[in-house]
Steps between C-alpha positions, in 0.01 A plus 500: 500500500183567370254796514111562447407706192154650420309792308524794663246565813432770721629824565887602434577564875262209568785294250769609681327420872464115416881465359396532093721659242354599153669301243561614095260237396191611662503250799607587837780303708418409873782432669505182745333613825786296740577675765830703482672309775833517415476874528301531814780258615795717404315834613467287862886361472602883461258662765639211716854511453447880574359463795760240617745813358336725776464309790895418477593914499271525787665203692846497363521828431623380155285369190674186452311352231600801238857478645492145342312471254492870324756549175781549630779459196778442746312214658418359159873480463573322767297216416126611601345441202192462610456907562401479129137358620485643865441844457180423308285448859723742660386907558625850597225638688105452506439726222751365254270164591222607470569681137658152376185286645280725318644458175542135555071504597457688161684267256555214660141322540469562121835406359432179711185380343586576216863297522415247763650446851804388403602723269419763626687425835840411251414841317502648859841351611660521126456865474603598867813267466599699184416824659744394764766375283487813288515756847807288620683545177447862419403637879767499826183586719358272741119427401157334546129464382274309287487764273777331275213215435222723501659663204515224364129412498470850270743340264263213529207710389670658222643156341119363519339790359740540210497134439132482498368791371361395212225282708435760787525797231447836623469352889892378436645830349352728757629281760824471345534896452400592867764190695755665260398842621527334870831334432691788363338747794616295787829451287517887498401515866772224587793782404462674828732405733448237748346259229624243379405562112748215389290238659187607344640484138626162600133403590350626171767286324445178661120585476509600149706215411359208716102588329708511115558182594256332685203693546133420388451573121114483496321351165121473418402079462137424330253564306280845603322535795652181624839663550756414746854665513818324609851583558708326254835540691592113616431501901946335489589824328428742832811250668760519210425876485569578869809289457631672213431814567635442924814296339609769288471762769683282796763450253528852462526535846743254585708688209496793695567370823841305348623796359418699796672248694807535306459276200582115489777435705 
């Protein structure tokens, strides 16, 4: 993936308004100006699934998509492995969607351009499969939300702004200092009851661990002012990532659902 890269126009907030971020080198980075689809997509998938989640309490008196899809360990046991995806589309009420589809509209769109459709949508599903894996391991309670993959989009953040601070400079550390800030606040808030806190570290991980591996490490090509930056990460490596880093998770899982089974008979 490549990105534009030019002396330094305009006004700071002017910068920020037309997707630019001040490098170390005295250029400034725009970002490709795709449309964020894959987020507008998931934000739609959620608000959708919700809805479907609403319509079947008011008709069935019961909301049968969270009865089988949420995170439900028991279920997991008994062979319903796919609750480790489900409860990422899946809701409590209207404002615990609307919180999540807020934070998704602040980092998403951004993260995206700057990692590209694809892996941003594996980044998505990486970190709230961890998330999940993590909450069925160390939490009995029953649970669902997005907000397992949403933290992992401010792991995300904080992989690319350590790995690349040295081209974005100042613009990297700041950013890097306040998702921190973020992270460990909702991390905080996510000891209150009611929350489950176990899924959001699991998020970070996968999030954290997915971008070490895959995402974009930016580096300055030409000669001054024709400058061009480009991620050097091989487009393949986004794939082996999300398969390492899912593999070794799912086998974790599967340990813990043999010896919570009893062991190998």
């Amino acid at each position: 993936m490549s990105f534009s890269a030019f002396p330094p126009a305009g006004s700071p907030s002017e910068q920020r308004q037309q997707g630019m971020e001040s490098s170390g080198q005295g250029v400034f980075i725009r970002y490709p100006q795709t449309k964020p689809r894959v987020s507008y997509i998931l934000m739609a998938v959620c608000i959708g699934v919700y809805l479907v989640q609403t319509a079947s309490e008011l008709l069935l008196g019961s909301d049968i998509p969270a009865l089988l899809g949420m995170k439900i360990n028991q279920a997991i046991l008994s062979g319903q492995v796919w609750r480790f995806f489900t409860p990422m589309v899946l809701h409590g009420s209207l404002l615990h969607l609307a919180f999540n589809m807020y934070a998704l509209y602040l980092f998403g769109p951004s993260l995206e351009r700057r990692f590209g459709r694809w892996r941003f949508l594996l980044l998505f599903l990486i970190s709230g499969f961890v998330g999940n894996v993590l909450s069925f391991i160390f939490s009995p309670d029953a649970s669902l939300g997005s907000s397992t993959a949403i933290f992992g989009l401010l792991g995300a953040e904080i992989v690319f702004s350590y790995r690349n601070q040295g081209l974005l400079g100042t613009s990297a550390r700041r950013v890097l200092v306040n998702v921190v800030v973020v992270a460990a606040l909702n991390l905080a808030f996510g000891l209150s009851p009611g929350i489950d806190n176990w899924g959001h570290v699991g998020g970070l991980l996968g999030g954290l661990l997915f971008t070490w591996f895959a995402g974009p490490l930016l580096a300055i090509e030409g000669i001054y002012p024709d400058l061009s930056v480009a991620d050097r990460r091989n487009k393949g490596t986004a794939l082996w990532a999300a398969l390492g880093v899912g593999g070794f998770f799912l086998a974790l899982a599967a340990l813990w659902i043999i010896l919570q089974n009893g062991g190998l008979r």
